[in-house]
C-alpha positions as CSV (number, residue, x, y, z in Angstrom):
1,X,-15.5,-25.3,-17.7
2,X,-17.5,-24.9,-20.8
3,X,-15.2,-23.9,-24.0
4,X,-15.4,-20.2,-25.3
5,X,-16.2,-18.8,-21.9
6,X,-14.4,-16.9,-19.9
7,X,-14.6,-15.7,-16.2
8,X,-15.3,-12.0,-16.1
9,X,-16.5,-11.7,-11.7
10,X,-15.8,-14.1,-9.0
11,X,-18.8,-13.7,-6.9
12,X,-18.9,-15.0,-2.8
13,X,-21.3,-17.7,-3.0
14,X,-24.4,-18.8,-4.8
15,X,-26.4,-16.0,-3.7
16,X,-23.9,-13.6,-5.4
17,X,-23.7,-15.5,-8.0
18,X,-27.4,-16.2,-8.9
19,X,-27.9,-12.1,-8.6
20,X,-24.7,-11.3,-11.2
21,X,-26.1,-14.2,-13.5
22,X,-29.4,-12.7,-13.4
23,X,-28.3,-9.0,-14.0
24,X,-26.1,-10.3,-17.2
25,X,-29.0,-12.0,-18.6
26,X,-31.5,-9.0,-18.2
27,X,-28.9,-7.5,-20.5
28,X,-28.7,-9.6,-22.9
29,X,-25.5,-11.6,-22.2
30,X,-26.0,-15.8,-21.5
31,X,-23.9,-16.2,-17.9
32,X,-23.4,-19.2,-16.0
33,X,-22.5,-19.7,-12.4
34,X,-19.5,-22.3,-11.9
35,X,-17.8,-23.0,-8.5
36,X,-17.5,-26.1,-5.6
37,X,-20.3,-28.0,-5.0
38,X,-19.1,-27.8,-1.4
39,X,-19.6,-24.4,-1.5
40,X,-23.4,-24.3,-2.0
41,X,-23.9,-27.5,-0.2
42,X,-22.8,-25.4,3.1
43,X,-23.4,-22.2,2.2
44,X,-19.6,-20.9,2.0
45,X,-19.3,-17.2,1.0
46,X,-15.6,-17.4,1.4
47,X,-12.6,-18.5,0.5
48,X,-11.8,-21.2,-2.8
49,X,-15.0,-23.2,-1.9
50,X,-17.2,-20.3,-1.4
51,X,-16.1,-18.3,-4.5
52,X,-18.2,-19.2,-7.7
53,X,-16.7,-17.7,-11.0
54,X,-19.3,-16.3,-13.8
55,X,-18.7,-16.9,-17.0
56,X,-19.8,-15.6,-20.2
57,X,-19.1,-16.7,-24.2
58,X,-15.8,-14.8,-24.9
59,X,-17.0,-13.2,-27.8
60,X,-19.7,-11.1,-24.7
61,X,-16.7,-11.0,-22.0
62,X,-15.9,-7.7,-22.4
63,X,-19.2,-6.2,-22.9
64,X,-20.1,-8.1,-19.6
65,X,-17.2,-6.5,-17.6
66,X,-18.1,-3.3,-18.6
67,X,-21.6,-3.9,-17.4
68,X,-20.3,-5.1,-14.2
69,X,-17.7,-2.1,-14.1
70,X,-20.8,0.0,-14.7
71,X,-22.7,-1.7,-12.0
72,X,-19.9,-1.3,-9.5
73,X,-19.4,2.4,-10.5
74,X,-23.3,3.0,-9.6
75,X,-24.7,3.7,-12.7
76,X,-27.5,1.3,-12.1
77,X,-28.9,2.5,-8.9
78,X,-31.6,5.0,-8.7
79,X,-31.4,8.6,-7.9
80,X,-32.1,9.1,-4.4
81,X,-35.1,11.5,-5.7
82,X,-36.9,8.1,-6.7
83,X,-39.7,7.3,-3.8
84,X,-40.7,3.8,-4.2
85,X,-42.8,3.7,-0.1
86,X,-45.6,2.5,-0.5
87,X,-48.5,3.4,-2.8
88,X,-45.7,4.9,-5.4
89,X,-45.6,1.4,-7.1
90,X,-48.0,0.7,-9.5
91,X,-47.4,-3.0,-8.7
92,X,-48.1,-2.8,-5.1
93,X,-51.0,-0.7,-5.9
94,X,-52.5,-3.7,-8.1
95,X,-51.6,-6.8,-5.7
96,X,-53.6,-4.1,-2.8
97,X,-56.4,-4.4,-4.8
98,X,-56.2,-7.5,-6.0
99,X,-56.2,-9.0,-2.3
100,X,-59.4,-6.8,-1.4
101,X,-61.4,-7.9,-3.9
């Protein structure tokens, strides 16, 4: 385990732990994914070889559990007035055109 890290989530597999890395790092905290080999070798979600601790520098580590508190709590969602069907998102709207021309 690197030094002046410290686990702040113990995601169920790689999947997991790939999405929680990912959602630290758009906010501006380095994370890393550490776990079993074993565990992403065979695709384990559960148990010791499927969990895969995240850990960020300890100086972050409480910033990053109150990011994941926040996450858990539902903060981060959208409202369920938000429409995103299709033709709502401006990025659909440019690959649709894109693939015409």
């Amino acid at each position: 385990m690197p030094e002046n890290y410290e686990v702040v989530y113990h995601a169920k597999g790689q999947l997991d732990a790939n999405m929680i890395c990912a959602f630290l790092q758009s906010n501006g905290i380095p994370a890393l994914a550490y776990g079993e080999s074993v565990g992403t070798t065979y695709g384990l979600t559960v148990a010791p070889l499927g969990e895969v601790d995240i850990l960020v520098p300890a100086v972050q580590a409480e910033e990053a559990i109150q990011i994941l508190s926040d996450m858990e709590a539902g903060k981060y969602e959208l409202p369920p007035s938000v429409d995103l069907s299709a033709g709502e998102n401006p990025e659909e709207e440019d690959s649709a055109a894109d693939a015409q021309d």
